[in-house]
Residue, then its C-alpha position, 0 to 999 in steps of 0.5 A: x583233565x589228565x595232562x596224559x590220557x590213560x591207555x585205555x579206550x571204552x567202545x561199543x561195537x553197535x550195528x543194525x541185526x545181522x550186521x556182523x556185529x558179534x562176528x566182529x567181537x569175537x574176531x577182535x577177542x581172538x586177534x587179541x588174544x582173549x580168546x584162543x578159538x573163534x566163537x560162531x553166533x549161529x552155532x550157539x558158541x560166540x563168547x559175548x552171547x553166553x545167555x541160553x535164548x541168545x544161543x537158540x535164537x543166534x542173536x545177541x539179547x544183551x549188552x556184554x562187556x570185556x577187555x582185552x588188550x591191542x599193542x599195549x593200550x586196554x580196551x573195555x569192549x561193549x557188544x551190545x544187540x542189534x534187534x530194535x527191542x533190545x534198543x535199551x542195551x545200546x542206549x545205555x552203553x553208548x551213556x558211558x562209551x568214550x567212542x564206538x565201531x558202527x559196522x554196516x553190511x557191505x550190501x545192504x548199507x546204513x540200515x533202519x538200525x544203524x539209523x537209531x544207533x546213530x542218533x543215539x551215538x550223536x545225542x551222548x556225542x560219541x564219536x564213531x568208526x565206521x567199519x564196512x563189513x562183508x565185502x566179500x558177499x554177492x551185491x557188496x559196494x563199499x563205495x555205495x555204503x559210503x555215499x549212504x553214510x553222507x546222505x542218509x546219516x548226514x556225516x563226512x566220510x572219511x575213507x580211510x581203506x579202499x577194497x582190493x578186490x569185490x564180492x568173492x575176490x574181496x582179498x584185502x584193502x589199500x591203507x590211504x594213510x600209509x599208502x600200502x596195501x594189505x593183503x590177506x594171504x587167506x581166510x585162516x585168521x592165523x596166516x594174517x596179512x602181507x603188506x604189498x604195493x598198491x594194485x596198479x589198477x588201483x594207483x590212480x584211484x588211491x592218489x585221488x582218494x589220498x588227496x581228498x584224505x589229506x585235504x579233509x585232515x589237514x584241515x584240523x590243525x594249523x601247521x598241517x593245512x600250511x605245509x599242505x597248502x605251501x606243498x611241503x606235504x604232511x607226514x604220516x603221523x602229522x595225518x594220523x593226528x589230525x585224523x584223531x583230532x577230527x574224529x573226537x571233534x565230529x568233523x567227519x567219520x573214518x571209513x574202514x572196509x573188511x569181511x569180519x567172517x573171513x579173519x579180514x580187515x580186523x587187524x587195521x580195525x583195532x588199530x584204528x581204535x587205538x589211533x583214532x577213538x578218545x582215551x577217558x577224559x580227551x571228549x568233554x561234555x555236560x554228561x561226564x565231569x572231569x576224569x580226575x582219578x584223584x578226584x572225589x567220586x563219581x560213577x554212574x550205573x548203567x545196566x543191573x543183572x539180577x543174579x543168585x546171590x543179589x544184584x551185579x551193578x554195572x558201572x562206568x567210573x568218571x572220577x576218582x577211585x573205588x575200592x572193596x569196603x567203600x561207602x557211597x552216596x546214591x545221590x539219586x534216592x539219597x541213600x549210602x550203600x556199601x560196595x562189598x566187591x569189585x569186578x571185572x568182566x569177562x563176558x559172563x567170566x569175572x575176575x575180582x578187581x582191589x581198585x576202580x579209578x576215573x575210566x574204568x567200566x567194571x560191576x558192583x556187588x553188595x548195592x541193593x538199592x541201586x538202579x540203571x541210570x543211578x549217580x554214585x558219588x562220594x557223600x561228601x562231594x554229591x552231584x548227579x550226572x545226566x540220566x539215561x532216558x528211557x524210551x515208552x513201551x508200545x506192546x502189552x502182554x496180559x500175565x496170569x500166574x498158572x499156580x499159588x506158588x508161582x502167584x508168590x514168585x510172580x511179583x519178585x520176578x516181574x520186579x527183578x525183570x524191570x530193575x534189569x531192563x528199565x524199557x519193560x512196564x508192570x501195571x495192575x488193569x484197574x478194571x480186569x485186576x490183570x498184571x500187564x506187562x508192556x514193552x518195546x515189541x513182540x521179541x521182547x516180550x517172548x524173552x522176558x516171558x521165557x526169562x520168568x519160566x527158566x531164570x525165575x520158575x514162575x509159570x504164567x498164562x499170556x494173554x495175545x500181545x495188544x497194542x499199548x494205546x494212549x489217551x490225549x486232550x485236543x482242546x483247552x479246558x478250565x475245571x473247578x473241583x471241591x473236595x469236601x467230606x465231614x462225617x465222622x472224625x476229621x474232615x476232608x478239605x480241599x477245593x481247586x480250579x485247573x486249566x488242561x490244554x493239550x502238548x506236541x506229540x512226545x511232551x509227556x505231561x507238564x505242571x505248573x503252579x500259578x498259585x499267588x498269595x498264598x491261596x493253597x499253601x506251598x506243602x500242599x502243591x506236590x499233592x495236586x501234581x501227584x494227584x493229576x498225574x495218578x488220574x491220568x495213569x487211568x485216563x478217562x476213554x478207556x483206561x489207557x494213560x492220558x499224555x501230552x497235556x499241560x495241566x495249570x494250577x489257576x486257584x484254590x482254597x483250603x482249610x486251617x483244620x481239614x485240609x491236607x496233602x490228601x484231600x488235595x490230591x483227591x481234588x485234583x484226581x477228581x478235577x482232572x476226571x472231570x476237564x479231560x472229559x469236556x477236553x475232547x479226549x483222543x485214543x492215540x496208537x503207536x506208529x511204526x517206520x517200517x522197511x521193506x526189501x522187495x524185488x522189483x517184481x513183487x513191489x506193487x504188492x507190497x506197497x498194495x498191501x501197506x495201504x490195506x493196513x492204512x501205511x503211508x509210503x515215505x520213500x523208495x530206493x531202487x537197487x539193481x531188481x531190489x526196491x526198499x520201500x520205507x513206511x509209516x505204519x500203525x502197530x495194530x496192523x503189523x501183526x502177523x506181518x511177516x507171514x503176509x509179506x512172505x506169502x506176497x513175495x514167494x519168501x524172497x522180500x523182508x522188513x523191519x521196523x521200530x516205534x516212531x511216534x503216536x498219532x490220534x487213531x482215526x475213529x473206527x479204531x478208537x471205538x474198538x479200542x474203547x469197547x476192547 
């Protein structure tokens, strides 16, 4: 690696919706003067949010990139959205980030959300700030929200900050590691903070707290914890650097608190980004190689935006460098491209860039072949870098197009949707002949169906949103098939024997070849893999795609003259029709984790009303008079949720919810599934 890391930091700012999220964003683009006004997300004029739905709806839809600057070190900046359905968005940021800010609502605290984001950050092993935003709202608690960091995400919170002040008095903070107080001399961003003693009410506290801080710190370097231990005490930036050491090695996560919307608490927040987040290169992994600038090339594509002129690839650049003109080898298809220009971004402003090296994150123009999650390396040096995982769709939308013409756009336009937004599904419904499209929730679907009428001019007819069901196999069984056809012209051969058994909830569909001696030969193999994965596209219930299965290759036989990868993937097709049929195959539904925020007096009405639509309760946590009540729910019984729950509780609880994981639909439903 770099013996001297690059003064540039990759992070994401990432939170549950509502969080503050964008708010923040558009505080640190002011703060660093990228911006000389502050956007605002719920008048339609925050930088990061430029798409028309993201300013009617005030919420960010997609992930936008910029970069600005914080005493002299660049910051690449991802805003990515906080709705469950945009859950791609911060997928595929995270891939490429180096670190991120996690903002929490000072009141409602870790959320289902910020839940997902985290595990997400742990799997690509980013290592986070936790930022406590809006302490100054009625109900804010920055010391409950750090208890819920320990016990629900499972993390050690560092704090590095404590609030000066609560709810509507909420003025500034105590910095722990410089042992001062930061107050703010009033909501104006521009009058900035005054640095004071410590409250005296405070001292006590802050010397107690500093302690842990210390403790905690010192722990990740040898001399520190020696003069901490022998009472030599560990200085200032002796506590920065082992606070930056823990941070990139995970050992704990440092806390900061503030009221974004109130032009507090950002100042220290870049700060910290700059102290405590990795340059490129200072967090090793299996998913990045080397940054070596100097190396060959490797970058990988983590978001396409399909515009007028042809596709923009975003991409993060891991080693080497790239440069107008380049040619480069997809080492995911297999194919050279040539990069016509090089960008960098600016929400939805770009300046053209002459060179890219190892770190960078910038946009591609003049790629046609290139997708979300593609590796571009140089070609005489290919590798691939690990894939950015998609998660399966569980809503349908049936599309008819309104006119001849908008039949002619409709495919292109369905196409650049995907390519853009690799969580939306397009198939053909073998029986209506209707095109459907699946995603990750209602929200979702609206905005890409508004996207087809504004961004595409294709006007289409919606069918009402179905749940996206699924087919299994709950028991083991063998099938022998032959494949034979003779009349006229050359014949058709192949004959196959397969055992199918079912897999764990979430195995998708596994093949293995127990082929020996020869008995069909190694080119006609794949054939059989295709063919069985082809048939169980359509299932065998009621059209829905069968999963978690094994299917084994046991035996078969074939022909000099008459056989072929064709005839082998029909055997196969038919083969797997046949067993899943005897495998008494299941219908599965989507299920929901689902939470709701009730006050007390309205709780045995929503849990009364959670049971209707066959949830199970998992957990409840009473606050104050507010209980939030966490749930399994199916799919197929959340819509139109929202206008019960509100009729329940006089308008005052709320919920939300994501996909959690399929189960077998008791029979009633499977039946109607089937009919349906």
């Amino acid at each position: 690696m770099n013996s001297v890391p690059r003064p540039l930091r990759n992070i994401g700012v990432i939170a549950h919706v509502d969080a503050g999220k964008t708010t923040t964003t558009e505080r640190i683009l002011y703060y660093t003067g990228r911006n000389h006004r502050i956007g605002d997300t719920h008048a339609g004029t925050a930088t990061m949010d430029f798409d028309d739905q993201e300013k009617r709806r005030g919420i960010t839809i997609n992930s936008a990139a910029t970069t600005v600057f914080w005493n002299g070190v660049q910051i690449n900046l991802i805003d990515t959205p906080g709705h469950i359905d945009f859950n791609i968005e911060v997928n595929r940021s995270l891939r490429v980030l180096d670190g991120a800010v996690v903002v929490f609502d000072g009141v409602a605290g870790v959320e289902p959300q910020t839940e997902t984001n985290w595990r997400l950050a742990d799997k690509y092993g980013v290592p986070r700030i936790a930022f406590v935003n809006k302490l100054d709202r009625t109900g804010a608690d920055f010391e409950r929200v750090v208890r819920m960091l320990e016990q629900r995400l499972g993390v050690k919170a560092l704090v590095l900050q404590w609030p000066i002040g609560t709810e509507g008095g909420f003025r500034g903070v105590v910095d722990l590691v410089g042992e001062r107080a930061l107050v703010w001399r009033s909501d104006d961003p521009d009058d900035g903070y005054v640095v004071q003693a410590i409250p005296t009410e405070l001292v006590a506290m802050v010397q107690q707290r500093r302690e842990r801080l210390i403790e905690a710190a010192a722990e990740q370097d040898d001399e520190a914890l020696r003069a901490y231990v022998e009472g030599a005490g560990v200085s200032g930036e002796q506590l920065r650097a082992c606070i930056r050491k823990g941070t990139l090695a995970g050992a704990f996560v440092p806390v900061l608190a503030g009221a974004a919307f109130k032009n507090k608490g950002v100042e220290p927040l870049l700060d910290a980004v700059v102290d405590y987040l990795p340059a490129p290169g200072e967090v090793s992994g299996a998913r990045q190689p080397e940054s070596d600038p100097q190396g060959p090339l490797a970058a990988l594509a983590f978001k396409v935006v399909s515009e007028a002129h042809g596709l923009m690839v975003f991409v993060r650049v891991y080693r080497g460098r790239l440069q107008p003109g380049d040619t480069v080898l997809n080492a995911s298809t297999g194919r050279r491209e040539r990069v016509a220009r090089l960008y960098e971004v600016h929400a939805n402003r770009h300046e053209e860039r002459a060179l890219l090296q190892a770190g960078d994150i910038a946009a591609l123009v003049g790629l046609k072949d290139t997708l979300t999650g593609h590796t571009l390396c140089d070609p005489q040096h290919p590798l691939v870098l690990e894939q950015i995982v998609v998660p399966e769709p569980v809503i349908d939308v049936a599309i008819e197009p309104k006119t001849q013409a908008d039949q002619q756009g409709l495919s292109r336009a369905l196409q650049a949707l995907v390519k853009e937004d690799p969580s939306l599904h397009v198939r053909q419904d073998a029986e209506s002949g209707q095109t459907v499209l699946s995603g990750m929730g209602e929200l979702q679907l609206e905005v890409s169906l508004e996207k087809l009428r504004t961004k595409h001019r294709v006007e289409v007819s919606v069918g009402r949103p179905q749940v996206a069901f699924r087919e299994t196999l709950t028991q083991m069984t063998e099938v022998h098939h032959v494949h034979k056809k003779q009349s006229g012209g050359p014949g058709q051969f192949a004959e196959v024997s397969l055992r199918l058994e079912p897999l764990p909830r979430g195995a998708g569909i596994r093949f293995e070849s127990r082929i020996v001696g020869g008995a069909i030969p190694r080119e006609f193999i794949p054939a059989v893999e295709t063919g069985l994965r082809r048939a169980a596209e359509a299932g065998v219930l009621a059209g829905y795609p069968c999963v978690d299965f094994q299917a084994t290759l046991l035996d078969g036989r074939f022909h000099e003259r008459d056989s072929s990868g064709m005839a082998f993937e029909l055997a196969a097709a038919a083969a797997f029709r046949v067993g899943a049929a005897k495998a008494a195959p299941a219908v599965l539904e989507p299920v929901m984790a689902v939470e709701v925020i009730t006050p007390v007096e309205h709780l045995g009405d929503c849990i009364g009303d959670l049971h209707r639509r066959r949830g199970s309760v998992r957990a409840q946590d009473q606050r104050d008079n507010v209980v939030t009540v966490q749930a399994w729910v199916p799919l197929k019984e959340m819509f139109g949720y929202i206008g019960q729950l509100r009729a329940l509780s006089s308008g005052r609880a709320q919920y939300s919810m994501q996909f959690d994981h399929y189960a077998v639909a008791p029979q009633g439903v499977a039946q109607e599934s089937v009919s349906a």
